[in-house]
C-alpha positions in Angstrom: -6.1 -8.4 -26.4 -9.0 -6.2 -26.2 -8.3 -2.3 -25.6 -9.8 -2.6 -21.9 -7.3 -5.3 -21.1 -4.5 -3.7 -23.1 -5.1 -0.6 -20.9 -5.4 -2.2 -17.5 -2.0 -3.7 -18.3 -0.6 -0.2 -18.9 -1.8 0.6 -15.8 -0.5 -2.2 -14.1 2.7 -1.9 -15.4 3.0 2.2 -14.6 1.9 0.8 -10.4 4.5 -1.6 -11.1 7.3 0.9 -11.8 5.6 3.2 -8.8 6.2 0.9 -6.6 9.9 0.2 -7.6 10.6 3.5 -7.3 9.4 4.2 -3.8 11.3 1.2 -2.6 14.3 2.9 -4.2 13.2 5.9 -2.0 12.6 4.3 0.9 16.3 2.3 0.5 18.3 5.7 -0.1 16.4 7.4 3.4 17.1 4.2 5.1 21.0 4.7 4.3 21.6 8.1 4.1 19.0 9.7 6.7 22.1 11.0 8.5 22.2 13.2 5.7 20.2 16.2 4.7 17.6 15.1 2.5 14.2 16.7 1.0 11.9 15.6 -1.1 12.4 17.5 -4.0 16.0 15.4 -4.7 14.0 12.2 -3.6 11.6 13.3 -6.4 14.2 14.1 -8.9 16.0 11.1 -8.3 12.9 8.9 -8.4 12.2 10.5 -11.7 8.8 11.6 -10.7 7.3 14.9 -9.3 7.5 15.7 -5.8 3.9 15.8 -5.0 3.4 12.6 -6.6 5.9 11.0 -5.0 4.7 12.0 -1.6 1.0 10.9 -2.8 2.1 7.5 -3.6 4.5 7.0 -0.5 1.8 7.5 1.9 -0.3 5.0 0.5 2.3 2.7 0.5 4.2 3.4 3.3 1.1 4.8 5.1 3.7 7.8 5.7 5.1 10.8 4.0 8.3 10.6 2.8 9.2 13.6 5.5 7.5 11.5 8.2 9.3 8.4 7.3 12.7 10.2 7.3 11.8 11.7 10.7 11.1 8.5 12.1 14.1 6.7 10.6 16.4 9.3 12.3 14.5 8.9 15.9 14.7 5.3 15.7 19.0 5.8 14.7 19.4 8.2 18.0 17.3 5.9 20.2 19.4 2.9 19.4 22.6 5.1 19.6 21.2 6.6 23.4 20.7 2.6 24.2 24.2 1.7 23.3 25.1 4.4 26.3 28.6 5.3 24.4 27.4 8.7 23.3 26.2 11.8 24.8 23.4 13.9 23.5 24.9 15.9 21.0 26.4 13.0 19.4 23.7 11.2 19.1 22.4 14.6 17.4 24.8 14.6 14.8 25.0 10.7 13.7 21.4 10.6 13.4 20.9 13.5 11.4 
C-alpha cells in the first residue's frame, strides 16, 4: 500500500471512530436528558475534547450538542403536556 493510501485509511479509520463516538453521545442525551448534562462530561466521556466534540456534532447532527439536548427536552415536555396527566411544573421537572 502506497503511503497516500496508507494515510487516507488512517484517516478513515479516525472519522470512523468520530462517528461512533457521537452516536454514543447522542444515545446517552437521548436517555438521560432529564438529567443535568454539559458538554464538558459528554467530552470526557467521549474521550475527546470538548470543542471537538461539539465541532464534529454539528456536522453530523447539524446541531450542537447543547442544542440537541435542548431540543430533546422540549420534545419530552411536549409529549408529556399531550398526554394531559401533568401540570406545568411537572412536566418541568421530568423533562429536565
Amino acid at each position: 500500500m502506497c503511503r497516500t493510501a496508507w494515510r487516507q485509511a488512517l484517516i478513515e479509520a479516525s472519522h470512523l471512530k468520530d462517528l461512533a463516538r457521537l452516536r454514543r453521545v447522542r444515545d446517552r442525551i437521548d436517555r438521560e436528558h432529564a438529567r443535568p448534562l454539559d458538554v464538558v462530561a459528554l467530552a470526557r466521556a467521549a474521550d475527546m475534547a470538548p470543542g471537538h466534540l461539539g465541532r464534529q456534532f454539528r456536522l453530523a447532527y447539524g446541531m450542537s450538542p447543547y442544542a440537541y439536548l435542548t431540543a430533546r427536552r422540549i420534545q419530552r415536555a411536549a409529549d408529556l403536556r399531550r398526554g394531559g396527566d401533568l401540570g406545568a411544573a411537572e412536566v418541568c421537572r421530568a423533562a429536565g
